[in-house]
FIMARZA-501043 format. One line per field, with one value per residue (C-alpha): x, y, z; residue in three letters; residue number from 1. Coordinates in steps of 0.25 Angstrom, whole numbers, always signed. Example, Ala and Ser with C-alpha at 12.3 -4.5 7.8 and 13.67 -1.06 7.14 Angstrom:
<rs>
xx	[+49,+55]
yy	[-18,-4]
zz	[+31,+29]
rest	[ALA,SER]
nr	[1,2]
</rs>
This chain:
<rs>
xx	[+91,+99,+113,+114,+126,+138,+137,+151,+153,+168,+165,+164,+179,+176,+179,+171,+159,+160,+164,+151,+143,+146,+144,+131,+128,+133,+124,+112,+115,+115,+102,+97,+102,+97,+83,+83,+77,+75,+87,+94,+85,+89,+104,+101,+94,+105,+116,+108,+107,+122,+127,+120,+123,+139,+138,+132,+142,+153,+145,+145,+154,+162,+151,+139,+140,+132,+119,+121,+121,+107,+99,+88,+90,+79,+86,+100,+93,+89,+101,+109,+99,+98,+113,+112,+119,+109,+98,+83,+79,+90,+87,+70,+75,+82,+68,+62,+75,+70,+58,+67,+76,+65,+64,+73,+62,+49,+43,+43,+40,+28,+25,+30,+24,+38,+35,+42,+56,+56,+63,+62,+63,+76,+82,+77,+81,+96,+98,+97,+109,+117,+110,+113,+128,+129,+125,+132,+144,+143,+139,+153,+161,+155,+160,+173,+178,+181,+183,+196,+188,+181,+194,+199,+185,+188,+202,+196,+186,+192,+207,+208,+207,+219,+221,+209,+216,+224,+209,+202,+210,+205,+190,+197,+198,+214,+207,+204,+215,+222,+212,+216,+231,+232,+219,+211,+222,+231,+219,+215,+228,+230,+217,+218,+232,+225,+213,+226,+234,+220,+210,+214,+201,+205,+210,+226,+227,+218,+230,+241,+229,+229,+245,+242,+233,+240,+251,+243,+236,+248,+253,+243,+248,+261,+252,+247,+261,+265,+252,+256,+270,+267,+258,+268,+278,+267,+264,+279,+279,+266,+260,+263,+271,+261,+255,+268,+270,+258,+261,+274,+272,+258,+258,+274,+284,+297,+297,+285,+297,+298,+284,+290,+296,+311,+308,+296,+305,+316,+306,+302,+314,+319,+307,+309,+325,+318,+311,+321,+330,+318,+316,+332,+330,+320,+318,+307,+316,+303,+300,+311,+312,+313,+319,+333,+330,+326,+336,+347,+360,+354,+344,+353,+362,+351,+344,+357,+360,+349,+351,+365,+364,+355,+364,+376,+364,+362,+347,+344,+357,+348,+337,+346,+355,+340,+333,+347,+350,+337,+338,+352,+352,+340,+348,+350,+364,+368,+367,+373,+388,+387,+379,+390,+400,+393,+390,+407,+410,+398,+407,+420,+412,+415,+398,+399,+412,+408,+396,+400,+387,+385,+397,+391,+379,+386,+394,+381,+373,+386,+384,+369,+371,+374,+363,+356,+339]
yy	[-4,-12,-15,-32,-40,-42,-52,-58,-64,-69,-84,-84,-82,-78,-64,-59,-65,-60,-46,-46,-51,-41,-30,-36,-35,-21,-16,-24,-16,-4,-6,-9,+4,+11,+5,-3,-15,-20,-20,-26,-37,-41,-40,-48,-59,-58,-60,-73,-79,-77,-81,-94,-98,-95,-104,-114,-115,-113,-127,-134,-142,-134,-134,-131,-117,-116,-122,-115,-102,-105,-108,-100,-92,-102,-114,-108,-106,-119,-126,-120,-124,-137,-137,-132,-121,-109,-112,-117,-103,-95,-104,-99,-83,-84,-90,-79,-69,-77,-67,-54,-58,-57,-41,-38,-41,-32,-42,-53,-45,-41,-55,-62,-53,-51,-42,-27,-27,-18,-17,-29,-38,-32,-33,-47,-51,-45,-49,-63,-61,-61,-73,-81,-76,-80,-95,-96,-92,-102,-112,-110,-109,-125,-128,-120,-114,-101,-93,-82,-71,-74,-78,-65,-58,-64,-59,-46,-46,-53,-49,-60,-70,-72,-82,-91,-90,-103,-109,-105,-107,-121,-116,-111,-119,-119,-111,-100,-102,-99,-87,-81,-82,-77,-67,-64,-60,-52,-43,-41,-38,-26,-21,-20,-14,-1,-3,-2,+10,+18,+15,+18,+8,-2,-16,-14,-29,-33,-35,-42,-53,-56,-58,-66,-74,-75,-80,-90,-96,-98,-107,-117,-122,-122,-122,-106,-102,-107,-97,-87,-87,-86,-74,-66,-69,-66,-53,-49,-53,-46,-37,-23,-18,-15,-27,-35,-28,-31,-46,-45,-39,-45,-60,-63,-71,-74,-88,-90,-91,-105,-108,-102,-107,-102,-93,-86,-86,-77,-67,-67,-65,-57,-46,-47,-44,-32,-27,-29,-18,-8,-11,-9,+4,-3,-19,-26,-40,-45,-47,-55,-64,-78,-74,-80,-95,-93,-83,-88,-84,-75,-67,-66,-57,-48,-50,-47,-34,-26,-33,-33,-17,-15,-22,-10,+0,+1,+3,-9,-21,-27,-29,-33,-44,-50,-53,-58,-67,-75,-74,-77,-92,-96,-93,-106,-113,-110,-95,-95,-95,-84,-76,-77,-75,-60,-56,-59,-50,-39,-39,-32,-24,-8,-7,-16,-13,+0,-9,-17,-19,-24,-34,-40,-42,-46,-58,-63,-65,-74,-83,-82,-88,-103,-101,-115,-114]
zz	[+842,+850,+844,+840,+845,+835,+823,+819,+806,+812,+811,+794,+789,+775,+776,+765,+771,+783,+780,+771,+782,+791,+782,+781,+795,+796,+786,+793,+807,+797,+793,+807,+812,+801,+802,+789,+794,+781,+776,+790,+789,+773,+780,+791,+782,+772,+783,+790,+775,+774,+786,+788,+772,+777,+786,+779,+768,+780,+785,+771,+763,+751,+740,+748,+745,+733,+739,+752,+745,+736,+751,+754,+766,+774,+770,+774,+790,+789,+786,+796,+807,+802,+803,+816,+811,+817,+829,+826,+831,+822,+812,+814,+814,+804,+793,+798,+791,+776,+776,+780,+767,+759,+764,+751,+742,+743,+734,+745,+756,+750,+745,+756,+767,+775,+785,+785,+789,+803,+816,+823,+813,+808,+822,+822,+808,+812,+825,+817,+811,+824,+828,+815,+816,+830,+828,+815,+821,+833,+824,+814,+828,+830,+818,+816,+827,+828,+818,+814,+815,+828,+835,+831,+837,+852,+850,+847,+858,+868,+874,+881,+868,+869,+880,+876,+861,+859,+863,+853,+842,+845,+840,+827,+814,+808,+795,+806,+812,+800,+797,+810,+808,+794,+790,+804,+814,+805,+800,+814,+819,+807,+809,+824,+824,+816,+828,+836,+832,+829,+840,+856,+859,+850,+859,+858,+862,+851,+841,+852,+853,+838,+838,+850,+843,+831,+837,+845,+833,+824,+834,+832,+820,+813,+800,+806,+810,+797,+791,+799,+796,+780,+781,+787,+776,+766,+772,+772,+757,+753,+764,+768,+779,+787,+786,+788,+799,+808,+805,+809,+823,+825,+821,+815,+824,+819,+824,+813,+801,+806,+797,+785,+773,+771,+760,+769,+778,+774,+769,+784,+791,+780,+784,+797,+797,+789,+801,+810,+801,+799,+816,+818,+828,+835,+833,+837,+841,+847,+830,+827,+839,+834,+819,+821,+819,+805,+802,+790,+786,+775,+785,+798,+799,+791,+805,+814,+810,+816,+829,+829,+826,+839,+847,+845,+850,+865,+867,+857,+860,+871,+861,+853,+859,+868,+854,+848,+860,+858,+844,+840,+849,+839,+825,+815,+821,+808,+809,+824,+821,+810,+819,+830,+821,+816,+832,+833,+823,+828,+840,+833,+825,+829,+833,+844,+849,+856,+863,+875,+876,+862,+863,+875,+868,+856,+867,+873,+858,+855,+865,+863,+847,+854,+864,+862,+859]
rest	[UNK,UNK,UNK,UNK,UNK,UNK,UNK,UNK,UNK,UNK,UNK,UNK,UNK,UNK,UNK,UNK,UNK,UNK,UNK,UNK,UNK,UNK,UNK,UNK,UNK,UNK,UNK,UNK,UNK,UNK,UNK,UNK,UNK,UNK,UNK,UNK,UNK,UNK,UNK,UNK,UNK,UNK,UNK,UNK,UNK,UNK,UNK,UNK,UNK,UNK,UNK,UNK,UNK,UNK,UNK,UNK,UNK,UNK,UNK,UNK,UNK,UNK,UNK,UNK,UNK,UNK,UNK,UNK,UNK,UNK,UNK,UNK,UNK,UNK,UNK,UNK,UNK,UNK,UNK,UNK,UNK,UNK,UNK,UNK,UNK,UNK,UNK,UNK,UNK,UNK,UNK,UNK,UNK,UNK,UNK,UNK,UNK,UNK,UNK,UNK,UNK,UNK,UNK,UNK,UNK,UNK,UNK,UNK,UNK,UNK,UNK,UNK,UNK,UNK,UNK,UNK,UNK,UNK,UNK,UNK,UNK,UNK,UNK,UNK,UNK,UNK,UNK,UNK,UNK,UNK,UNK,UNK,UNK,UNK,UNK,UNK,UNK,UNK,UNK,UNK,UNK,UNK,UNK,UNK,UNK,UNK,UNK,UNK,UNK,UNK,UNK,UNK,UNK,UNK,UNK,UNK,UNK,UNK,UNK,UNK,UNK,UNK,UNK,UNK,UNK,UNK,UNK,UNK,UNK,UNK,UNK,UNK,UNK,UNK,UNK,UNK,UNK,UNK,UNK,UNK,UNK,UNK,UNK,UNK,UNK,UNK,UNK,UNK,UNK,UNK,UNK,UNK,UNK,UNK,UNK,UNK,UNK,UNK,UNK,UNK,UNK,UNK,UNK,UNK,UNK,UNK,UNK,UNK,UNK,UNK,UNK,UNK,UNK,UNK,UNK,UNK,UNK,UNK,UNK,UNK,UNK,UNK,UNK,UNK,UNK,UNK,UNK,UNK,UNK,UNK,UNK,UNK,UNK,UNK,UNK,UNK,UNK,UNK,UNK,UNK,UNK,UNK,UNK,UNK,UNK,UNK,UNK,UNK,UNK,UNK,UNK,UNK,UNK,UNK,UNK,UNK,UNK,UNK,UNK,UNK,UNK,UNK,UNK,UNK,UNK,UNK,UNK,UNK,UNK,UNK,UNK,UNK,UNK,UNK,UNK,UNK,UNK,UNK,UNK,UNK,UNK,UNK,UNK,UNK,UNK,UNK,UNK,UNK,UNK,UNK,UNK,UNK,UNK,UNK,UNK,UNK,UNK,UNK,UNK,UNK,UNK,UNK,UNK,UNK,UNK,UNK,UNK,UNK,UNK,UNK,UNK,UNK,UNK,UNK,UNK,UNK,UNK,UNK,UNK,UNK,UNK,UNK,UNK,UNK,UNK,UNK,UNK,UNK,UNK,UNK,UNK,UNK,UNK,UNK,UNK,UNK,UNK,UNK,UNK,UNK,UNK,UNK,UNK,UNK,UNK,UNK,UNK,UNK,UNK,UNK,UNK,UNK,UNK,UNK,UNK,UNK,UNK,UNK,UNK,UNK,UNK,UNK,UNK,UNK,UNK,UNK,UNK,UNK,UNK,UNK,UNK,UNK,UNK]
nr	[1,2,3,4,5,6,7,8,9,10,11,12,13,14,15,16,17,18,19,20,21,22,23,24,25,26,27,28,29,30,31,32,33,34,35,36,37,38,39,40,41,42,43,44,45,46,47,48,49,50,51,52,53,54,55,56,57,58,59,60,61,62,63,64,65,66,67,68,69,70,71,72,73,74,75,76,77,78,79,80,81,82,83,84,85,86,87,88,89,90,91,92,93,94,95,96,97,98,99,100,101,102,103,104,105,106,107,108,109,110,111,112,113,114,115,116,117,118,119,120,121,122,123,124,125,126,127,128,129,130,131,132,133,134,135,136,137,138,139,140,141,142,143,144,145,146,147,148,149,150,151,152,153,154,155,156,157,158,159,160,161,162,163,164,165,166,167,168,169,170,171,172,173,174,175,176,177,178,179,180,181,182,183,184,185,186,187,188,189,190,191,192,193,194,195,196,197,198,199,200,201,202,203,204,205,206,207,208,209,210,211,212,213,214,215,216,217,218,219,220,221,222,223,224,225,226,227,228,229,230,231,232,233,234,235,236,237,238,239,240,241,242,243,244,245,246,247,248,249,250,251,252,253,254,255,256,257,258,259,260,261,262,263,264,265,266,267,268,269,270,271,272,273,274,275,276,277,278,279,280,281,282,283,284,285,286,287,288,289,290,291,292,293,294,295,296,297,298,299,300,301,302,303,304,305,306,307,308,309,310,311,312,313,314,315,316,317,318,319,320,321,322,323,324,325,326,327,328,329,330,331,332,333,334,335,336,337,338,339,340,341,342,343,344,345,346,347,348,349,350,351,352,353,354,355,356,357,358,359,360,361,362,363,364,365,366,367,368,369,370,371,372,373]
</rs>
């Protein structure tokens, strides 16, 4: 039997449904393989019925539910070609599925004189289903855009997305946009990072793309890097380590503090001075890059002290002293003359002393403080 072309659900957003649908279709492809036409061709009935009366409550005002859901499937067929919804000849494929649906019932098949399920009529009945999908989904597109999941299906597919990305965010409703930001890319970066560590065929720059893409849909609105901020903070106060993690070296930037409230805030930056203790043999700065103008008298010297520590060790200063004289210019005025004041007295101290090196280092992060930006 020659294998069908994919069916997507990716254009309906109500997870639940979708993941019901496609179990669905699986089990329908089951029965195919295994020869059961009848029962592939209830499925594929079943599935038409429910994703044409999806879509028409998608299309209808709130309230419209109830009625949509007592249509017979006949009069659901014709109300999405009569919106224009599904194609006059879909539209005639689909009357002739009414009789198939009836295969459940040997009463009506005997009545009704419903000819036996077989072979070719299973193929054709489910071979509908793809067609059906196809135009519903194009039809939604019309309508809505594009959709989280299918957004994240071209960043799958295509590793080139990318580039085209900004442009089609413009074919993407704020709701998805929202969707992708908190809920579709975040899942898909966890699960691909176990794809990652766990399968040599696995596409490696799959994940990069989804930070990428993260980052790029964030700035379309302060409203999303606002989002975006506040699910990090939500995850550091009630997600696990692993979970944190990811977030934080996926999608987190610590210029994103700027769309938090001050309380959020110092919940933030109070993790992230964490890390940069637990990194202290080896740490990452590219994390923490942009950190200091939200920094206050009660967080930064907390902040200091690993990076002061690295500059007395040879094979990590130059780390050290590069990421503190970007940062250490961008410090609150307020902060600037205490800051000065401690890198004076680190100077004297006996650690620094017996480093040359250190001391220049030291000099040049001084006159670095007043640097204006």
């Amino acid at each position: 039997m020659n294998k069908m072309p994919p069916v997507s659900f990716d254009y309906i957003t109500t997870q639940q449904y979708r993941q019901l649908l496609e179990r669905d279709l699986a089990e329908m492809h089951a029965c195919l393989r295994a020869d059961a036409w009848k029962a592939s061709m209830v499925l594929a009935g079943s599935l038409i019925e429910a994703v044409l009366v999806e879509h028409l409550e998608w299309l209808s005002p709130s309230g419209e539910e109830k009625r949509i859901r007592k249509l017979v499937l006949g009069d659901v067929i014709t109300e999405c070609a009569s919106k224009g919804e599904i194609t006059e000849t879909t539209a005639k494929l689909c009357s002739a599925v009414k009789d198939y649906r009836n295969l459940i019932h040997p009463g009506k098949v005997v009545r009704d004189s419903v000819a036996a399920p077989d072979q070719n009529n299973a193929i054709i009945v489910t071979a509908l289903v793809g067609r059906i999908v196809g135009e519903v989904a194009s039809a939604r597109r019309k309508h809505g855009g594009l959709t989280a999941e299918q957004l994240l299906s071209k960043l799958e597919k295509d590793n080139g997305a990318i580039a085209i990305f900004p442009h089609l965010l413009k074919d993407i409703t704020h709701k998805e946009k929202h969707r992708l930001v908190t809920e579709v890319l975040p899942v898909a970066y966890a699960k691909s990072k176990l794809f990652v560590d766990n399968d040599d065929f696995f596409d490696a720059s799959f994940p990069p793309r989804i930070c990428t893409a993260y980052r790029l849909t964030t700035k379309e609105s302060p409203e999303l890097s606002s989002e975006a901020a506040k699910q990090f903070h939500s995850l550091i106060i009630s997600g696990d380590a692993l979970e944190i993690a990811q977030h934080r070296e996926a999608f987190f930037n610590p210029e994103d503090l700027a769309h938090l409230t001050d309380a959020m805030r110092a919940v933030v930056i109070d993790h992230l001075i964490g890390i940069m203790v637990d990194q202290r043999s080896n740490i990452r700065y590219q994390e923490f890059t942009g950190i200091t103008p939200f920094l206050t008298s009660s967080s930064l010297f907390r902040f200091l002290y690993p990076i002061i520590h690295d500059l007395r060790v040879s094979d990590r200063m130059e780390r050290a002293k590069d990421f503190l004289s970007f940062e250490l210019p961008r410090l609150p005025a307020e902060l600037k003359p205490e800051v000065k004041e401690f890198l004076i007295e680190q100077k004297g101290s006996p650690q620094f002393r017996r480093s040359a090196n250190s001391i220049a280092y030291l000099d040049e992060l001084i006159e670095w403080i007043d640097f204006p930006f």
